[in-house]
N, C-alpha and C positions, 0 to 999 in steps of 0.2 A: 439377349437384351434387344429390345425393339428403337423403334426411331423415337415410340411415343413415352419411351420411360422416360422418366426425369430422372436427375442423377441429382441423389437424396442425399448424401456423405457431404457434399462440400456446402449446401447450406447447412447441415445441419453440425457440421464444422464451424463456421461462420457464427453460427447464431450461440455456439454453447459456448464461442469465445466472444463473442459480445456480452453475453450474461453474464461473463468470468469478470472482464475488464469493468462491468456496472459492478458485481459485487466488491470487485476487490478498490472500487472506487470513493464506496460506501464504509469504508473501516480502515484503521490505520495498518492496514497489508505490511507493509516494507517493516515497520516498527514490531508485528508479532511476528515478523519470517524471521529478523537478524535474532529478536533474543529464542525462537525457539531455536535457531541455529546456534547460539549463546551457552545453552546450556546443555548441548550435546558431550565437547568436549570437556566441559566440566566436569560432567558426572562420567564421562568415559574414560577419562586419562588415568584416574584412583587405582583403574580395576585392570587393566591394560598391560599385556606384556608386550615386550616387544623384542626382537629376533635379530641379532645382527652376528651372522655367521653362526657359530655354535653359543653366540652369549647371549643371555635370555636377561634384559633389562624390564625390571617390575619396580613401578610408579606409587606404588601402594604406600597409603601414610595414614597413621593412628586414627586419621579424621575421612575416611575412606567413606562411612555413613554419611557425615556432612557434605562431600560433596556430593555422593548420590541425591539426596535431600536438595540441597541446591539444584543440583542442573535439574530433577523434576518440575522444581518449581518453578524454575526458569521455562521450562517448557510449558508450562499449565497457564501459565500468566503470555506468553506468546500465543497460544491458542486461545484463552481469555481474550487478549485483544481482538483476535479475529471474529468473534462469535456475540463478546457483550463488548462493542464498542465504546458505550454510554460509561463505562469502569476504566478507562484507559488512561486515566490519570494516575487510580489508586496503582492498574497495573503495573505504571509506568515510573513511576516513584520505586515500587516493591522490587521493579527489576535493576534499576540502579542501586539499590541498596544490598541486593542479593547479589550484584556482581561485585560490587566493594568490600563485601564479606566473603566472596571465594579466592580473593586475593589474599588472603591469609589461610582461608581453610583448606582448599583445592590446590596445592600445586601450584602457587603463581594463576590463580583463576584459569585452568585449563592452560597453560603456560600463556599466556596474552590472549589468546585467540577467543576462550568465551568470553572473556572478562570483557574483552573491548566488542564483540558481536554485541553481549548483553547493555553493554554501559549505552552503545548508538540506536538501540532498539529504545530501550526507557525512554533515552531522553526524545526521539521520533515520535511516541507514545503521548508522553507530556505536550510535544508540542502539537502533535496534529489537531487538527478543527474541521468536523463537516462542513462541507462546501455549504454554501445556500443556492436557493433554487434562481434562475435567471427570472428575469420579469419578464412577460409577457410581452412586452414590448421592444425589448431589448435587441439590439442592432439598428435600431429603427434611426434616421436621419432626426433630430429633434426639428421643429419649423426655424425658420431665421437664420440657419446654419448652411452656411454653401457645400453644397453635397458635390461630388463628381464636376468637372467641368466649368465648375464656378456658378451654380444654378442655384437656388434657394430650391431646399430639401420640400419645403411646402407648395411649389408649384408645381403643374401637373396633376401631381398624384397626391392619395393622401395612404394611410399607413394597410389599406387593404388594395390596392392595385389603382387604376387612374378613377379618376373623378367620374360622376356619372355624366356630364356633360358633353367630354372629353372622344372625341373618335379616331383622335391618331393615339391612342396608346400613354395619354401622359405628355408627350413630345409638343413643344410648340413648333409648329412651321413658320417659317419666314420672319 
């Protein structure tokens, strides 16, 4: 490797995790991560043995399909959210209703764990709202308002750097 390589890895680190942070900025993230995490345990615990020394504890109940069925759809509807945003309502409704229905059908809803992953995704879901865009103008001192140091925000300068008049910078002297 020479002096004149650039070293490509950590922009390109940089940049795939700024395009992660914009997309996942853009959809209600946190609301499809908890309920496809929701409905993991749902649909896994039906089918699930479990090992403690020589005794083999199995979970398995009449309604062993329903919960499979559920915790799919618990996941399909967290991935839903991720993908068709603009649904996150109907999603979001469907996953609190399908986590109030694996409370009787699944186990105590995955014994709490999906039920409450799924129940704080829904309701995240419901309530999230795309951002809107800043105005163009936005941070800008309005005129008539004492900006910094007790100056009116309109002297000096105006909203694109100092005035064309202006040769100290904005700044009055003396």
């Amino acid at each position: 490797m020479s002096a004149e390589t650039p070293v490509q890895s950590a922009g390109n680190l940089t940049r795939l995790r700024l395009r992660f942070r914009d997309w996942r900025g853009s959809r209600p993230f946190w609301a499809g991560l908890f309920t496809l995490l929701g409905g993991a345990p749902i649909a896994y615990f039906p089918y699930a043995t479990l090992q403690l020394g020589t005794m083999s504890i199995t979970m398995s109940t009449t309604a062993g399909a329903g919960s499979l069925i559920i915790g799919v759809l618990l996941i399909t509807l967290g991935l839903t959210m991720w993908f068709q945003a603009a649904t996150r309502i109907f999603a979001g409704v469907a996953a609190i209703v399908l986590a109030l229905v694996s409370l009787v059908i699944s186990n105590i809803g995955g014994f709490l764990i999906g039920f409450l992953l799924a129940l704080v995704g829904g309701a995240l879901a419901v309530s999230w709202a795309p951002g809107k865009a800043e105005p163009a103008g936005h941070g800008q001192q309005p005129a008539g308002v004492p900006g910094p140091g007790g100056t009116d925000a309109s002297e000096g300068s105006g909203p694109n750097g100092p005035r064309a008049g202006d040769r100290d910078g904005g700044h009055r002297v003396g």
